[in-house]
Every structure is written in structure tokens, then in C-alpha cells.
C-alpha positions as CSV (number, residue, x, y, z in Angstrom):
1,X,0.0,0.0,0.0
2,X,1.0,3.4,-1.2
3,X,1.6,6.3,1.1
4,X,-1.3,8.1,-0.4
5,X,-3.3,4.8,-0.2
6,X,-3.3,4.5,3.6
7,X,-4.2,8.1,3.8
8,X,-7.6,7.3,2.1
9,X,-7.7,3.7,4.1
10,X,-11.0,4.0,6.3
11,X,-9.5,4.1,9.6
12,X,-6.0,5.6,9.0
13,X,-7.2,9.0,10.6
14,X,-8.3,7.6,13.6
15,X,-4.6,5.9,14.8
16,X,-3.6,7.9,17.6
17,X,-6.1,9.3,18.7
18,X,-6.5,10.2,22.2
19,X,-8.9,9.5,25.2
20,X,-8.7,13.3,26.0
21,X,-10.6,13.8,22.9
22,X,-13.5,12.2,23.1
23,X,-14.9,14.8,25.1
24,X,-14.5,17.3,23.0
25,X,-16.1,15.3,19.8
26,X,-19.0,14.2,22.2
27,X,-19.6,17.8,22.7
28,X,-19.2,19.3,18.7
29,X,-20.7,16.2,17.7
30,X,-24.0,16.6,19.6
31,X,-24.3,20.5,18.9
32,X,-23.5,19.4,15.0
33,X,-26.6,17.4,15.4
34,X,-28.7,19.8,17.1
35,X,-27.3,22.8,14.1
36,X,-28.0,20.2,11.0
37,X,-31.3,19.0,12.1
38,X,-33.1,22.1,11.3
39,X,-31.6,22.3,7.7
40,X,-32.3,18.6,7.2
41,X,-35.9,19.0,7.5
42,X,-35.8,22.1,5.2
43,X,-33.8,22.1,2.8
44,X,-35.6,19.2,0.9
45,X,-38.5,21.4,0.9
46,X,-36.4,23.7,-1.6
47,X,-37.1,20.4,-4.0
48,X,-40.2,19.8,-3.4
49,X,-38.6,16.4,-1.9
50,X,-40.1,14.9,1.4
51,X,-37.9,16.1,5.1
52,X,-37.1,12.7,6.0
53,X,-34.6,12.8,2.7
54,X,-32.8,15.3,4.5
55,X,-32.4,13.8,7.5
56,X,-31.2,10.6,5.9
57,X,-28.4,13.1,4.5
58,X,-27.5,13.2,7.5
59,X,-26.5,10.7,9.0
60,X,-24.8,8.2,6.2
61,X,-23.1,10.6,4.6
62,X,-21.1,11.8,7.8
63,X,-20.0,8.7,8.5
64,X,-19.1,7.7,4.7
65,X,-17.0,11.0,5.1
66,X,-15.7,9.9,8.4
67,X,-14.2,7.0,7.0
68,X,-12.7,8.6,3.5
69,X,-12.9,12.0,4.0
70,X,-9.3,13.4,4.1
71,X,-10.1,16.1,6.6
72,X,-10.3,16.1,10.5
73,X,-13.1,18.4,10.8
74,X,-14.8,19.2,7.9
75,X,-18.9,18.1,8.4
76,X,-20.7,17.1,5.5
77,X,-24.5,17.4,4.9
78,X,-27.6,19.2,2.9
79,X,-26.5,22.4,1.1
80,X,-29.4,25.0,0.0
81,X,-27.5,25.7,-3.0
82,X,-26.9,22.2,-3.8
83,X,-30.9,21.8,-3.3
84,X,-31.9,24.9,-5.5
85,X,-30.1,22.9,-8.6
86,X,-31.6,19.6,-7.4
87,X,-35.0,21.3,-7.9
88,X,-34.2,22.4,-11.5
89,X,-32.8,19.3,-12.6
90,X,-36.2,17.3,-10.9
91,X,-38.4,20.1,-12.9
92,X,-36.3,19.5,-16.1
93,X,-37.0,15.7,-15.9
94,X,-40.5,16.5,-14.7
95,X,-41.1,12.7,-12.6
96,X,-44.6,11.2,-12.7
97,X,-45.1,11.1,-9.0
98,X,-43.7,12.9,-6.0
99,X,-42.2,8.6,-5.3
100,X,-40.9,9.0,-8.4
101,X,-39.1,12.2,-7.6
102,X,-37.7,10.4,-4.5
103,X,-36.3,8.0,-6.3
104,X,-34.4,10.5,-9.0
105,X,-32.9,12.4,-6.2
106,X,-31.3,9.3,-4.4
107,X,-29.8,8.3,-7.9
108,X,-28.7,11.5,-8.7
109,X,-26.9,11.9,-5.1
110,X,-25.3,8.4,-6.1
111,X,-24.5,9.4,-9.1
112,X,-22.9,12.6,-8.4
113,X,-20.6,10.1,-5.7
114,X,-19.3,8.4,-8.6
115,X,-18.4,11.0,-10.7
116,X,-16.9,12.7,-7.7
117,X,-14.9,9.3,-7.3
118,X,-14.0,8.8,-11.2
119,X,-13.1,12.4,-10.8
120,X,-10.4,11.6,-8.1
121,X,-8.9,9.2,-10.2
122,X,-8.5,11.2,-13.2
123,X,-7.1,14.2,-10.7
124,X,-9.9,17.0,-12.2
125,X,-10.1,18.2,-8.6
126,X,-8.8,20.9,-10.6
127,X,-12.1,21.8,-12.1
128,X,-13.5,23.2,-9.3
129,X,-11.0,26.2,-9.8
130,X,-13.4,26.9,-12.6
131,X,-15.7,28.2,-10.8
132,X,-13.6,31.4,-9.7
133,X,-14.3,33.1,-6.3
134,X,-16.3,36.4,-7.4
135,X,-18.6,33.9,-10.3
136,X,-19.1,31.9,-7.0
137,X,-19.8,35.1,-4.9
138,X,-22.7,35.5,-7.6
139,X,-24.0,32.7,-8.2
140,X,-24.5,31.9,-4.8
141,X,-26.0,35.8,-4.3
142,X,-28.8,34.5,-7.3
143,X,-29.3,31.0,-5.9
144,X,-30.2,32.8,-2.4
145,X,-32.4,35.1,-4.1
146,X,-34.2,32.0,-6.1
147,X,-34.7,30.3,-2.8
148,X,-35.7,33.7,-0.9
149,X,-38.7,33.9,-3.5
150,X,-39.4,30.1,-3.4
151,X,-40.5,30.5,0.3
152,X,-43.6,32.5,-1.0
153,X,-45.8,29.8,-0.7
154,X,-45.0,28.7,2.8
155,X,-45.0,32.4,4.6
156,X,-48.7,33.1,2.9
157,X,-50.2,29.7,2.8
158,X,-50.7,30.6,-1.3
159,X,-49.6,28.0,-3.8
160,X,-47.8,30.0,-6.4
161,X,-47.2,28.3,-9.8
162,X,-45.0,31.2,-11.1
163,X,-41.2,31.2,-11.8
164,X,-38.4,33.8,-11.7
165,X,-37.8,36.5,-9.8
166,X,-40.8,38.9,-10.4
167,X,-43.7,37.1,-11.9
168,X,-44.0,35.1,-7.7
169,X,-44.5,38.2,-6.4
170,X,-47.1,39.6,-9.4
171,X,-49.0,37.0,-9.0
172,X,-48.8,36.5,-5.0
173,X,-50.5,40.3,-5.3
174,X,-53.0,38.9,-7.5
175,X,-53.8,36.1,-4.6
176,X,-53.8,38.9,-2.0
177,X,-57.3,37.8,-0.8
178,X,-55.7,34.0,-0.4
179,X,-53.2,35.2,1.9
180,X,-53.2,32.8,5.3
181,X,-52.9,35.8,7.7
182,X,-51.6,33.7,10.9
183,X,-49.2,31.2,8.6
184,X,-47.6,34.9,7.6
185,X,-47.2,36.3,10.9
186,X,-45.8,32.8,12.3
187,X,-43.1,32.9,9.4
188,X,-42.3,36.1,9.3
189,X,-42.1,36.2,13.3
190,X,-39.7,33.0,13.4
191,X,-37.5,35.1,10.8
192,X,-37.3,37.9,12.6
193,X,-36.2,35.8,16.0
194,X,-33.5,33.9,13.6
195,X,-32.1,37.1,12.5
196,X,-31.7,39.0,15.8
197,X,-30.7,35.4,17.4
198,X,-27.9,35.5,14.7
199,X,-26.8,39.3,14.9
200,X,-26.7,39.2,18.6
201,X,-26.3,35.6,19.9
202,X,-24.7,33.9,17.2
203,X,-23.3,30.9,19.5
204,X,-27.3,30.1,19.9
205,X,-28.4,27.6,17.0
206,X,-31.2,29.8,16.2
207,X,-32.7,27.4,13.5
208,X,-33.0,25.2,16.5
209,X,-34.3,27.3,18.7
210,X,-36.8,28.2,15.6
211,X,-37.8,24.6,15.2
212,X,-38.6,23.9,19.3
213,X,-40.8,26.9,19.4
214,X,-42.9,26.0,16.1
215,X,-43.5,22.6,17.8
216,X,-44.5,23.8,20.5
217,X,-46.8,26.4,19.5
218,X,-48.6,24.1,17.2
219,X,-49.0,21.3,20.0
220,X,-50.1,23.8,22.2
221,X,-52.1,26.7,20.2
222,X,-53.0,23.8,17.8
223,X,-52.2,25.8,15.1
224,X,-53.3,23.9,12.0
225,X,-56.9,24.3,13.5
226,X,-56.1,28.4,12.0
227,X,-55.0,26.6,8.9
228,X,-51.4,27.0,9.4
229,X,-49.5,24.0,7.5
230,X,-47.5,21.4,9.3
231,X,-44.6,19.1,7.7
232,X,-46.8,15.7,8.1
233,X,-45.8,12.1,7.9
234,X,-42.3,11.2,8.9
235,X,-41.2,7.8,8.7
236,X,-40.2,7.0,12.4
237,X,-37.7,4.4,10.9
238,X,-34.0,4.3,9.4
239,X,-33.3,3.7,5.5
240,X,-32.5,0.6,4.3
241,X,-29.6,0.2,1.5
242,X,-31.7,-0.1,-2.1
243,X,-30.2,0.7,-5.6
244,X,-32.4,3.7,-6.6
245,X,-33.2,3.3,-10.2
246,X,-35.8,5.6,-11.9
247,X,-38.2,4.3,-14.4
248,X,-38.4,6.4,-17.6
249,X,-35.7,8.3,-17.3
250,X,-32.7,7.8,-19.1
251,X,-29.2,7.2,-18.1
252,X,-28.0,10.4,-19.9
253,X,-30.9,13.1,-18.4
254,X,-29.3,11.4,-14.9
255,X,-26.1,11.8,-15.5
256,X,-26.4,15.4,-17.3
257,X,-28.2,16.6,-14.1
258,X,-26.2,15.1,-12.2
259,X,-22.9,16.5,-13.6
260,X,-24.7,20.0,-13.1
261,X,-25.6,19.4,-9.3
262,X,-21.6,17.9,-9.0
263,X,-20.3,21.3,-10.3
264,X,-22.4,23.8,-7.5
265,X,-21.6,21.2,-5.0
266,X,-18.3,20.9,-5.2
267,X,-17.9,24.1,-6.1
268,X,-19.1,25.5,-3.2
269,X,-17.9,22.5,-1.2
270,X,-14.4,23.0,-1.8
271,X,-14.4,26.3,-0.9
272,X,-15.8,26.0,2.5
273,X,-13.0,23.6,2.7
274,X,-10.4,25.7,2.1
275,X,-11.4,28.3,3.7
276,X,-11.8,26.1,7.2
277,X,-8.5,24.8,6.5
278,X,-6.7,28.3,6.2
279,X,-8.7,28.6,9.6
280,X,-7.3,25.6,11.1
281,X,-3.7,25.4,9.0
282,X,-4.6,22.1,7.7
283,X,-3.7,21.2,3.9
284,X,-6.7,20.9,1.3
285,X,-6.2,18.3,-1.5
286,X,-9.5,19.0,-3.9
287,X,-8.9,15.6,-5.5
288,X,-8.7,13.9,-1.7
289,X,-11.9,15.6,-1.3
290,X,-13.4,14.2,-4.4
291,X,-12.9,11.0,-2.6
292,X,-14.8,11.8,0.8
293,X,-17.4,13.9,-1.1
294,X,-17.7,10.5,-3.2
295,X,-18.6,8.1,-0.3
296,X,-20.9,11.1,1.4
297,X,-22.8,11.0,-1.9
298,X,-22.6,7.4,-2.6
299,X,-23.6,7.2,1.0
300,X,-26.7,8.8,0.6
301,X,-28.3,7.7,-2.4
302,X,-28.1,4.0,-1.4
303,X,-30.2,5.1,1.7
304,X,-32.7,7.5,0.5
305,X,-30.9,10.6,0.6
306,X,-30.5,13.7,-1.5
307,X,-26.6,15.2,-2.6
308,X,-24.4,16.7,0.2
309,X,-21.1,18.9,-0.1
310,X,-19.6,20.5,2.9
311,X,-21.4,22.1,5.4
312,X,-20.5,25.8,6.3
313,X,-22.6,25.8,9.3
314,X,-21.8,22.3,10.7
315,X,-18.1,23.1,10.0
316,X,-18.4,25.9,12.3
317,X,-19.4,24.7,14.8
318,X,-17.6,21.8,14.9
319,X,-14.3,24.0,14.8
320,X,-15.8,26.3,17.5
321,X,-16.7,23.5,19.3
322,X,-13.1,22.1,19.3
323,X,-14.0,18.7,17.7
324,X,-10.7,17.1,17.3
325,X,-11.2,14.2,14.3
326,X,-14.3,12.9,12.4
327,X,-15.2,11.2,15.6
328,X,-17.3,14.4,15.9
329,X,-19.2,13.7,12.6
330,X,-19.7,10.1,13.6
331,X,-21.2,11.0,17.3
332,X,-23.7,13.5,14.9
333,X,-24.9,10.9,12.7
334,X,-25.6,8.5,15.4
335,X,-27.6,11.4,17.4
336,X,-29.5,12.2,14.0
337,X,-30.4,8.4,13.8
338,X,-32.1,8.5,17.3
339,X,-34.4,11.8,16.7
340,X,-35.6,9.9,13.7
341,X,-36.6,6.7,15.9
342,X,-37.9,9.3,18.8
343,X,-38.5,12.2,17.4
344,X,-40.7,12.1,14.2
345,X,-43.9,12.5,16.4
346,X,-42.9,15.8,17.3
347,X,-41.5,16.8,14.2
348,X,-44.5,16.0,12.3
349,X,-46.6,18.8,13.7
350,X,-44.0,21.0,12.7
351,X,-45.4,24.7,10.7
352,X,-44.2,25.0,7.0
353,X,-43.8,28.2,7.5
354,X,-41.0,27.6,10.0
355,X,-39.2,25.9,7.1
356,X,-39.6,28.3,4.7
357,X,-38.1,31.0,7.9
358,X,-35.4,28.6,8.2
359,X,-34.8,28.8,4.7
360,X,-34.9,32.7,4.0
361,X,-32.4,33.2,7.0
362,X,-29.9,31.0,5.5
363,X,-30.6,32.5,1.9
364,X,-29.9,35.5,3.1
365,X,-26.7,34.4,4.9
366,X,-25.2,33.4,1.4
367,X,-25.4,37.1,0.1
368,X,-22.3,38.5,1.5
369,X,-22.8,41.6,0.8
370,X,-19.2,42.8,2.3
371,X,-17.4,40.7,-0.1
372,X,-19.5,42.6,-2.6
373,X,-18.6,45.8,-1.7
374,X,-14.6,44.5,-1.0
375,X,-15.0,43.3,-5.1
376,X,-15.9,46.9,-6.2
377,X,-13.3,48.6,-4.1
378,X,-10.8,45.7,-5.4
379,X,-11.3,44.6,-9.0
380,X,-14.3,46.7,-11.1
381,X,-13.9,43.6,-13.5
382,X,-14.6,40.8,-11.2
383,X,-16.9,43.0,-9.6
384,X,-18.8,43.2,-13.0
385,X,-18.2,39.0,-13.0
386,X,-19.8,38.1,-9.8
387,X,-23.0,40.2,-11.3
388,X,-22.7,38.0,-14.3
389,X,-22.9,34.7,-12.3
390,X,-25.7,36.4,-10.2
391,X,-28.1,37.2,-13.3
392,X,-27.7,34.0,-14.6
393,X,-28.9,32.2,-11.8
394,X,-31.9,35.0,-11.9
395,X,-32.9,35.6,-15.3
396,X,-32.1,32.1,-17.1
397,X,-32.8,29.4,-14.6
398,X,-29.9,27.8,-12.1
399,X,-28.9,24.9,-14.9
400,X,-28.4,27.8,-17.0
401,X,-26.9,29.8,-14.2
402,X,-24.2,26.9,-14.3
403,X,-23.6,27.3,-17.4
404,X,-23.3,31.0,-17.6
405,X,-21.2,31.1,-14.2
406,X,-18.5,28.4,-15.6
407,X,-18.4,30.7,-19.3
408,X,-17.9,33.7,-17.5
409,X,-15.1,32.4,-15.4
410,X,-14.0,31.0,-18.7
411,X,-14.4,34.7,-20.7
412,X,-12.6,36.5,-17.4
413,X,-9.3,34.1,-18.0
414,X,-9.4,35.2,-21.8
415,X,-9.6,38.3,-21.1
416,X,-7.1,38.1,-18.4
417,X,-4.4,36.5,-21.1
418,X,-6.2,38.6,-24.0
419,X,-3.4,41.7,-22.9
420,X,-0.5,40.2,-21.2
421,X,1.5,43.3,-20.0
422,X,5.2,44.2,-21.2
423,X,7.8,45.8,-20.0
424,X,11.1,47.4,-20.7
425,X,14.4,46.6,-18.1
426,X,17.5,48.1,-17.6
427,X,20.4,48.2,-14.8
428,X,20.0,50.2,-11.3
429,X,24.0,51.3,-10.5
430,X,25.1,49.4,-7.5
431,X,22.7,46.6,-7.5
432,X,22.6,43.3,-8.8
433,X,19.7,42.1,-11.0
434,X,17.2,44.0,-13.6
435,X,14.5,46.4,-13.1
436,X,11.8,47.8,-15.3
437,X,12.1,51.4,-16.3
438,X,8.4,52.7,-15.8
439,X,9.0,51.8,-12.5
440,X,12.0,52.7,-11.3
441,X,13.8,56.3,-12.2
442,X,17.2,54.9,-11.9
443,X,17.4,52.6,-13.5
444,X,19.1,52.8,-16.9
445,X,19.1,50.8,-20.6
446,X,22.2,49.3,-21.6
447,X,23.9,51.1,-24.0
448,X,23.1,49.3,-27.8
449,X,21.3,46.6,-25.8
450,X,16.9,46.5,-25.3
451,X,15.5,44.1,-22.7
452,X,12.0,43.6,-22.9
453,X,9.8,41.1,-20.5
454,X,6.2,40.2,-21.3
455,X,4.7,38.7,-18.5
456,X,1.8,36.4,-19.1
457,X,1.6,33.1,-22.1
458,X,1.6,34.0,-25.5
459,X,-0.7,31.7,-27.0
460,X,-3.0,32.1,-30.5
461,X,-5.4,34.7,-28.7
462,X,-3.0,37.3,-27.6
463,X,-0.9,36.9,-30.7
464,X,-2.0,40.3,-32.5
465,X,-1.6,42.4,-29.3
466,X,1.7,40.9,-28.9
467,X,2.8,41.6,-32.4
468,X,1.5,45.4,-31.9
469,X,3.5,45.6,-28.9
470,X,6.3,44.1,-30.3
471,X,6.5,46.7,-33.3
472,X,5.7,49.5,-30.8
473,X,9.1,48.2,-28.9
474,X,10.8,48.2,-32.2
475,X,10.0,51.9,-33.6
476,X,10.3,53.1,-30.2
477,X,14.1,51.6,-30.1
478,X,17.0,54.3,-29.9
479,X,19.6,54.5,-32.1
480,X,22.4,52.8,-31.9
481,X,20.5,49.4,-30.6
482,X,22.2,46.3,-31.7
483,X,20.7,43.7,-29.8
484,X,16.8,43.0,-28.4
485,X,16.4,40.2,-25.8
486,X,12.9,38.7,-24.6
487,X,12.7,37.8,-21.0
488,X,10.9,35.0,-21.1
489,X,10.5,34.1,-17.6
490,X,7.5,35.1,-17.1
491,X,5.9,32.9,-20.2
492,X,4.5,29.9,-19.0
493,X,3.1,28.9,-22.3
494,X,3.9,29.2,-26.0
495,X,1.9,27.8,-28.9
496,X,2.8,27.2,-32.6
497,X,0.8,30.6,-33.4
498,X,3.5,32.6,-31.0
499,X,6.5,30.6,-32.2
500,X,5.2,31.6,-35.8
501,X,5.0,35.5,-34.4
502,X,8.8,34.8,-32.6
503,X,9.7,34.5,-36.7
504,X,8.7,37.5,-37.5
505,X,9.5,39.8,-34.6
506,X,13.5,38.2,-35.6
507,X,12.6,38.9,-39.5
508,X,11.3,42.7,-38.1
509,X,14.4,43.5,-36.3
510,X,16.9,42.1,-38.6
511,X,15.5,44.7,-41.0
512,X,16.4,47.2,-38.7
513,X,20.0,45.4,-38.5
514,X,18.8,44.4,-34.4
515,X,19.7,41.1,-33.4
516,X,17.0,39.2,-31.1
517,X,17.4,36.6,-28.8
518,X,15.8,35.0,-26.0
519,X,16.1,34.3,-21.9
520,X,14.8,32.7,-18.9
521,X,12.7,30.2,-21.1
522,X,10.8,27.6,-19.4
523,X,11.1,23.9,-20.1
524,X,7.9,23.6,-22.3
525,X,8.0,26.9,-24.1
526,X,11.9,26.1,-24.7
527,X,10.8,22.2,-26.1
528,X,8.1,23.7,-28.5
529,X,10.6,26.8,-29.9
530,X,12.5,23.9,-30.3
531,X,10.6,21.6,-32.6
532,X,9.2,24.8,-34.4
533,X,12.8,25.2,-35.7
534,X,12.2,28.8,-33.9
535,X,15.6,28.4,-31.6
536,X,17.6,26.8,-34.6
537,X,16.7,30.5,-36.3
538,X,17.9,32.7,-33.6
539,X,21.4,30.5,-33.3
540,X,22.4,28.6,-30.1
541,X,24.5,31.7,-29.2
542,X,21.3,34.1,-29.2
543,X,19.4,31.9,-26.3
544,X,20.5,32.4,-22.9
545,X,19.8,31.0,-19.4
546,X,19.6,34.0,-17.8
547,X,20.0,37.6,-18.5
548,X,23.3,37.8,-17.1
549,X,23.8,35.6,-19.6
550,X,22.8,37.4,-22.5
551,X,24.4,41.2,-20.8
552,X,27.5,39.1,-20.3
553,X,27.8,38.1,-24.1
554,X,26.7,41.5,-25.8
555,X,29.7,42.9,-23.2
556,X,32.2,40.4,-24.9
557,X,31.0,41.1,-28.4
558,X,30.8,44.9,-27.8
559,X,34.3,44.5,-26.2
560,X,35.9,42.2,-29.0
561,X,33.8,44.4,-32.2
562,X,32.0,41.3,-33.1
């Protein structure tokens, strides 16, 4: 067995662990249980899928992570923007029967643990970088805003039919006289206690807190005699493993929407994880992760559950708590199974307007409105991104919204490598090394000798601009110039299009009688130039390691009147 092997074994990260920890997992693993159970029961909802779905999340999953999960702390479970593109992919493949959509969601959770799996083996942990922090920032802004106006129906007891973003609330004003006056006043009053419980006693689980005061105003007020809606049947009884495979839906719709819910989940997923494990100073490995986000999902389509990423929330507060290893998750699961076998009775009377509270408090919490203002005062172009991933989720539907977030990261990079910069260097008297002119006043050209750096790839997008910029350098050249050399250490990449536009920049110059020559080259850019013949053309004594090198050589030549 590999090294990297018994890292992923099931039990590796429990060997040492230590009797003094046990109370601290006890402790984060009970008030992980107590956080998740609120969002288990309503973030289903989001999909028009049944609580207990949620709750099953709960429980496998953690302990699936537990066992190949790379990380000591991170807490896996439901995610509400994992659940918004659930609910488009179910309305895409529009199931017969509300069984039916039961049944798509558990194979598409076990689904999306199998291409997370396939996905570690191929190493496209990478992929998730395609999803870039401000698209993300966005996105997750429009998915909150999707689900905020999702929870119309709950808070006013109306059945809307509408989609978007406007046409809900149109048509919720044409339903005025529908309106369910106490279901309002209980949703919007649990909302209000969630959001002053979480602006001025954050270390109280609020959605907790939420849930035990619905229950117990509808035991005791009897509130569905005023016509308030409760949740209903919950099975009293743990899931059994079953194969979940949909009738009348084929293989490719599955995996399709599947591939889509894998993209937010991860996504989002990943970054929770690295940002915990700055917090913590623990290593993130995406394509480890893909692994433990693998057996979580895996984990809960085989027992009736819906797809899971990493939990923000349960993360928390297992790091606040001080949880120590994935003994924490483990203790969660196992408190989660026992509400479901005790529980359900109480849970059952529980309003559907405290769901949809639940909901709009943690929608809300995904709009980070600082970061949005720290993106304008920082980059006006990324800025202008995060917008872009925002609208899309909005205006075109969230399986658009994937679409449009992952080609806008796509369109930022071009853009990004559209204009690499360039710059000329010189010497700085005194001091070792090279420094660009713009920037520093003292420093001086040598005399007959241009150094030019361009600092990004040139690849077949960016040719033109570079060939501009390369005859700007040129004309711009002062008399007397015998040599021009390209740093290239700042090019990662060259393609045949650049090595073709290397030609002519030596043909442009040699015209002006300038020799050109190259230094700093990378490995690959220095292989291609090689097989394009593009080196052989320049001469072995025009391409330099360094640009001591290259000063060193024009010296001798100057020197020797060669």
C-alpha cells in the first residue's frame, strides 16, 4: 500500500487518537446534530422532496466522510445551493409522481458520488477552480435570491405556480385575498427571531431554537386548526440500502443533471473547505476531497438521501466547538439516527412556514454583501463578474446559471491573457539584477542593448496584441541598438501561433539590423521553440539562461567588435 493509499484507508485518521478527545467530539458532535437538524428538515423542501430525505443526508453521509474523507473536521450534509439545482434538474426531468421524484434524487446523489470518485482518479479536482471566487460570490447571491422567493408559498399559505424573480410576487398580489394571515405572521415572526438570534447571539443555534418553538406552538395553540400548515408524515424508521433506479428516465438526463448538481456542490464544497483549513492550518487536497465527497454521496443515495457537499454551518461549529477528528461527525450521525426513531412524532406537527423561515435566514446568509462591496473597491472587472454569475442564476434558470457562471469564469481568463502586459528593463547602478524602467527612475538601458519582459503566455489569442506591442518596442528603439532580448520568464506557455509571431519579430528586427534573442525560457516553451525550428533561427548563441547571460555576451562582443 501506497503512502497516499493509507491516507484514504478507512480508519487511518483515527490511529492515535486520544482519550482526552473524546470529550470534546462528544460535545461538537451533539451541537453538530442539534445545528443540522433544522436544515435537514428544510432544505428538501427547496425540492419539493419529502424532510425525511434530508435527514437521511444526515447521518450516512457523515459517517461515509468519516471514514474517506481526508479532513479532521470538515462536516458534511444538505447544502441550499446544492438543493436549489436539485430542484431544477427534478423540474427538467419532470417525474410522474412525487415517489418518483424520491427515487431521481437518491440516484442522482449516487450518481454525483461516482463521478466525484472517477473524478479523483482522473485528478480534475482541478475543475473546481473553474468556478472562480467572485462567479461563485454570484452565483450563490442569485441562488439565495431564487430560494428567498421560493418560500412564498410557505409564509402566505398561497400555492404560487410562477417562476423567476418577479412574476411570484405579481402573482402573490393577484392572490392577496388568499393570503393565510396567521401562517404569515408565524413565518415572518420565526425570521425575525432567527435574524436577531444570529446578529446578537450567534453561539445560539437559532434554527433550532426556531424549530422547538414552532413545535411547540402548534401542539399547544393547535395551530393547523387556524389553517397553518405542518410538515406531516415522517417515517419513524432508518433507511435501508436499495439501488435507486428511476423508471423512464434515461441514463444520460441522470447523469447530465447530475454532472450539473456535482459542479455547485463541489464548487461551493471545496471552498468551505479551504477556507476552514486556512482557519485551522490544515492542507486541502480538492482531489482527496473528491474521494470523501464520493462516499458522502454514494452514502446517501443508497439510503434514500439527497446530494451533500460540505457544510458551512456544521463546519463551524464543529471547529468552534473544538472537535478534534471525524469522531465528531460520527457522534452527529448517530444522534441524528435517534431523533428519527424518537422524534418524528414531534417533528411531524412542525409549521411550513418555520421551514420556509429557516430557509430565508440561511438564503440570506449566502449574500455576502461585504465581499461585494470588498470586489468593487478591489477589482471593477470581477466586480462586474460576480454580477454576471448572479443574473444568470436569476434571469435564465440555475442549470443555465451553471452554465453561464462556468463561461464567464472562462471569458474573465481570456480576457485576463487577452493583454499580457510588457515591459522594458535596464540596470539600477550598485545593485545586482534588472528592473523595469516605468517603475524605477534609476534605473538605466544598456547602452546598444533593449530588454523587454512580457509577462503572461503568449498563446494564438494574444498573438495580435503581442505583435503590436512588439513593433511599438521596435519603432520606439533608440539609435544605436544592436541587440533586443525577450525575457521569457514570465511565459508559462507558447503555442505554434506565438512561435510563428517569434519569426517574425527576428525577421522585423533584422531589417532594422537588431539582433533578437531570447532568456529565462521555461522547459515547455523552450521544447516547442525547439521543434518549431524557432531556436535553430535565432542561433544557439542568441538563447541564454539568464539575462546575465545574455548582458554578459553583448559585453564580450561589444568588447571584441563582433
Amino acid at each position: 500500500m501506497t503512502a497516499g493509499d493509507a491516507r484514504l484507508s478507512p480508519l487511518a485518521k483515527f490511529r492515535g487518537y486520544r482519550a482526552e478527545w473524546l470529550r470534546h467530539d462528544l460535545t461538537a458532535g451533539l451541537a453538530i446534530a442539534a445545528v443540522g437538524l433544522p436544515s435537514a428538515i428544510a432544505y428538501p423542501a427547496i425540492a419539493g422532496l419529502p424532510p425525511e430525505m434530508g435527514i437521511y443526508s444526515s447521518i450516512v453521509p457523515l459517517v461515509a466522510y468519516a471514514l474517506f474523507g481526508p479532513s479532521r473536521f470538515l462536516i458534511v450534509g444538505p447544502d441550499a445551493g446544492t438543493m436549489i439545482v436539485l430542484a431544477a434538474v427534478l423540474l427538467s426531468l419532470a417525474p410522474a409522481s412525487a415517489g418518483e421524484g424520491v427515487t431521481i434524487a437518491a440516484a442522482i446523489a449516487a450518481i454525483v458520488g461516482v463521478l466525484c470518485v472517477l473524478g479523483s482518479w482522473l485528478r480534475l479536482g482541478f475543475v473546481a477552480n473553474f468556478l472562480s471566487r467572485p462567479i461563485l460570490l454570484g452565483f450563490m447571491a442569485g441562488i439565495s435570491l431564487s430560494i428567498i422567493i421560493g418560500q412564498i408559498g410557505r409564509f402566505t399559505g398561497v400555492k404560487i405556480e410562477s417562476e423567476g424573480l418577479i412574476r411570484p410576487i405579481v402573482e402573490l398580489l393577484g392572490k392577496s385575498d388568499l393570503i393565510n394571515w396567521p401562517t404569515l405572521m408565524l413565518g415572518l415572526g420565526l425570521f425575525i427571531l432567527l435574524r436577531l438570534l444570529s446578529a446578537w447571539l450567534p453561539a445560539i443555534p437559532g434554527p433550532l431554537v426556531a424549530i422547538v418553538l414552532a413545535i411547540a406552538l402548534s401542539m399547544g395553540l393547535d395551530l393547523q386548526a387556524l389553517g397553518i400548515a405542518v410538515v406531516g408524515n415522517i417515517p419513524s424508521q432508518l433507511p435501508t440500502p436499495m439501488l435507486p433506479i428511476p423508471s423512464g428516465i434515461s441514463l444520460t438526463d441522470l447523469i447530465l443533471g447530475a454532472s450539473a448538481v456535482l459542479l455547485v456542490s463541489f464548487g461551493a464544497g471545496i471552498v468551505t473547505a479551504r477556507s476552514f483549513g486556512t482557519m485551522v492550518k490544515e492542507p486541502v487536497d480538492a482531489n482527496r476531497e473528491l474521494i470523501g465527497f464520493g462516499a458522502a454521496n454514494i452514502g446517501a443515495g443508497l439510503f434514500g438521501g439527497i446530494p451533500v457537499t460540505a457544510s458551512d454551518s456544521r463546519t463551524a461549529i464543529n471547529v468552534s466547538m473544538g472537535g478534534k477528528s471525524q469522531v465528531a461527525g460520527i457522534v452527529a450521525a448517530l444522534t441524528l439516527a435517534i431523533a428519527v426513531l424518537f422524534l418524528t412524532d414531534a417533528l411531524q406537527v412542525l409549521p411550513r412556514a418555520a421551514l420556509g423561515a429557516i430557509l430565508v435566514s440561511a438564503a440570506i446568509s449566502l449574500i455576502d454583501i461585504r465581499a461585494f462591496t470588498e470586489l468593487w473597491r478591489v477589482s471593477r472587472i470581477e466586480f462586474v463578474f460576480a454580477l454576471i454569475g448572479m443574473s444568470g442564476a436569476i434571469v435564465l434558470g440555475v442549470l443555465q446559471g451553471v452554465i453561464i457562471a462556468v463561461a464567464a469564469t472562462l471569458l474573465y481568463l481570456l480576457i485576463k491573457g487577452l493583454r499580457p502586459r510588457d515591459a522594458m528593463l535596464g540596470r539600477i547602478a550598485g545593485r545586482d539584477g534588472f528592473f523595469k524602467l516605468h517603475r524605477h527612475p534609476d534605473a538605466k538601458p544598456i547602452p546598444g542593448m533593449a530588454i523587454c519582459i512580457f509577462q503572461g503566455s503568449l498563446l494564438f489569442f494574444n498573438v495580435d496584441f503581442a505583435k503590436s506591442r512588439f513593433e511599438a518596442i521596435a519603432a520606439a528603439l533608440p539609435p544605436g541598438t544592436q541587440w533586443l532580448i525577450l525575457d521569457a520568464s514570465a511565459i508559462v506557455q507558447i503555442d505554434s501561433t506565438a512561435a510563428a509571431l517569434l519569426d517574425e519579430v527576428q525577421a522585423l528586427l533584422a531589417a532594422r539590423d537588431i539582433a533578437f534573442g531570447i532568456a529565462e525560457l521555461h522547459n515547455e516553451p523552450r521544447a516547442l521553440l525547439e521543434r518549431s525550428g524557432t531556436l535553430a533561427r535565432l542561433g544557439s548563441t542568441m538563447v541564454f539562461d539568464d539575462l546575465e547571460d545574455a548582458r554578459a555576451e553583448f559585453m564580450r562582443r561589444a568588447a571584441s567588435g563582433t
